[in-house]
C-alpha positions in Angstrom: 104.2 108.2 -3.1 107.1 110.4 -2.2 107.3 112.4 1.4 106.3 116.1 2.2 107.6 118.7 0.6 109.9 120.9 2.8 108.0 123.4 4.4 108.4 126.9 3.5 108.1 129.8 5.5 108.8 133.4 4.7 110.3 135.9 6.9 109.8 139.9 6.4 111.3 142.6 7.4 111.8 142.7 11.1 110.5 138.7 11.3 112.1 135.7 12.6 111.2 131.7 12.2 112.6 129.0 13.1 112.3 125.6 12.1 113.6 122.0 12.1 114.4 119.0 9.8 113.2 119.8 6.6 112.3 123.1 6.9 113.6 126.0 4.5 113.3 129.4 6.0 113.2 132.5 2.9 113.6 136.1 3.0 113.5 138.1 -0.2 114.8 141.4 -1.5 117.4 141.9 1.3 118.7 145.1 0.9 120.7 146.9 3.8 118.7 144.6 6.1 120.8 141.4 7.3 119.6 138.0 7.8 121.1 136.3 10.7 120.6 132.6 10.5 121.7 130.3 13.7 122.6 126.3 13.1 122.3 123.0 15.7 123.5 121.0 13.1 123.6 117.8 15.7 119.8 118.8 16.3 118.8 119.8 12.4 117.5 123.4 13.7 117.3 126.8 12.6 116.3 129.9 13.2 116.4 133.3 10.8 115.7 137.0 11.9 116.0 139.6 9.0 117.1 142.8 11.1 116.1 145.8 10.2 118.9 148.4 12.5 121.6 148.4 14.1 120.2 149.6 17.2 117.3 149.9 19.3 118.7 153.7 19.9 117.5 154.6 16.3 113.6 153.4 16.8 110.7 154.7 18.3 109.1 151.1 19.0 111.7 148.7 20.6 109.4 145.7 21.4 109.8 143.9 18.5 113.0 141.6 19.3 113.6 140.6 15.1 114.5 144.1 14.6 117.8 144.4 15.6 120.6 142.3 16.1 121.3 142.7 20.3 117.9 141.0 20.4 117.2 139.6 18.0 120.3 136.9 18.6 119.4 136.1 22.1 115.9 136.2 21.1 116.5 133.4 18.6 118.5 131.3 21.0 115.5 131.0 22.9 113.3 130.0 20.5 116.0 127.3 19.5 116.8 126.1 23.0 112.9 125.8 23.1 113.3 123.3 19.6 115.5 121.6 21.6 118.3 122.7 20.4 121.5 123.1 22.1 123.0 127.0 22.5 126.8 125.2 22.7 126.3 124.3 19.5 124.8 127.4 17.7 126.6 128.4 14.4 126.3 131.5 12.5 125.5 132.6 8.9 124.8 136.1 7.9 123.7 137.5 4.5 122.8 141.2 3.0 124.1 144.7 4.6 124.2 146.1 0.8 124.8 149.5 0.5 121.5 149.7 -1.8 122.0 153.5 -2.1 125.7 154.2 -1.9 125.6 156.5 -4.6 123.3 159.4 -2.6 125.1 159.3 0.6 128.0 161.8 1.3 131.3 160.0 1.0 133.0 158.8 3.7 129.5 157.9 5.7 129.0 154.6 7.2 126.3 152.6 4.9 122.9 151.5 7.4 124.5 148.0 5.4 127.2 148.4 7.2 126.0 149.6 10.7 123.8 146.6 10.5 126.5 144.0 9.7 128.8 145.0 12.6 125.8 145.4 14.9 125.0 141.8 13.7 129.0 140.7 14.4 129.1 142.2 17.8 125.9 140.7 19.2 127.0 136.9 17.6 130.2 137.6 19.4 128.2 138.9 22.4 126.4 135.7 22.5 129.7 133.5 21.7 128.1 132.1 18.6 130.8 131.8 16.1 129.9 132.8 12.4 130.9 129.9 9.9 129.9 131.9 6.9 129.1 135.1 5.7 127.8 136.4 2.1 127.6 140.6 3.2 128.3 144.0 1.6 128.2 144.6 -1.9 125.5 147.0 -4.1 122.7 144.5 -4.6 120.4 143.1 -3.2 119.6 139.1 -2.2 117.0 136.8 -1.6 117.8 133.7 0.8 116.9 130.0 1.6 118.2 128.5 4.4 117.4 124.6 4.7 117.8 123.9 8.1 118.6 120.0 7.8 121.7 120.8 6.7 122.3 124.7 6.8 122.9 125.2 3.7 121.6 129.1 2.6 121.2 129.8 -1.4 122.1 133.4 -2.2 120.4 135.0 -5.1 121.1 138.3 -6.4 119.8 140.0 -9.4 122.9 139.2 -12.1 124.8 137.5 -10.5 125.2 133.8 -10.1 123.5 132.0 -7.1 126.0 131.6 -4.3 126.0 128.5 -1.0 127.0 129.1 2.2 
């Protein structure tokens, strides 16, 4: 008899999960959205929010802490501190900010893609969590899985090669 499969567990829009050992966290067709994944590698946990904005300035309903990235970040630190993890030794990985629709906005605007990946930068920075790794930008979208026993995340794009971070 072989052991458990690693247990899966999907994160939408404006979710979060965290996890440890064996666990692989997904989120899938990440446009202009960013996934911010945090890392205890010592401790084998993780912890993924897919943030919708850059800002709780551009939403009506604030009080969901996944949403965007100055809260989502401490937000996720507690949920890993409560794992038993330990903040000191938080790493960063961050995925998506696509400019999806490049094409229709005037040029020279700043991409929500792009909003979204600095906003994610500044509160990882904010929160002196260094970022090992990041796969962001581009014109396509991605789907991730982050296995938290090792932090490895798979990148998968639609033609394009699958890419670990």
């Amino acid at each position: 008899m072989t052991g458990p499969a690693a247990k899966e567990t999907i994160v939408k829009v404006a979710e979060w999960a965290a996890a440890r050992n064996e666990g692989v966290i997904v989120t899938l067709g990440l446009g202009s959205c960013v996934a911010i994944m945090l890392h205890d590698a010592a401790h084998c946990a993780g912890a993924m929010a897919h943030i919708l904005l850059p800002s709780k300035s551009l939403a009506r309903d604030t009080t969901n802490p996944a949403k965007f990235p100055e809260t989502a970040v401490p937000f996720l630190v507690d949920r890993l501190k409560a794992l038993g993890a330990d903040p000191r030794r938080l790493v960063a990985k961050l995925a998506g900010g696509a400019s999806m629709f490049a094409q229709l906005m005037t040029p020279g605007s700043v991409q929500m893609g792009e909003r979204n990946i600095v906003a994610a930068r500044n509160a990882l920075r904010a929160a002196a969590i260094p970022i090992a790794s990041e796969a962001v930008g581009g014109d396509k979208g991605r789907s991730i899985r982050f296995h938290v026993a090792d932090g490895r995340v798979e990148i998968r794009s639609v033609g394009a090669d699958a890419v670990v971070i």
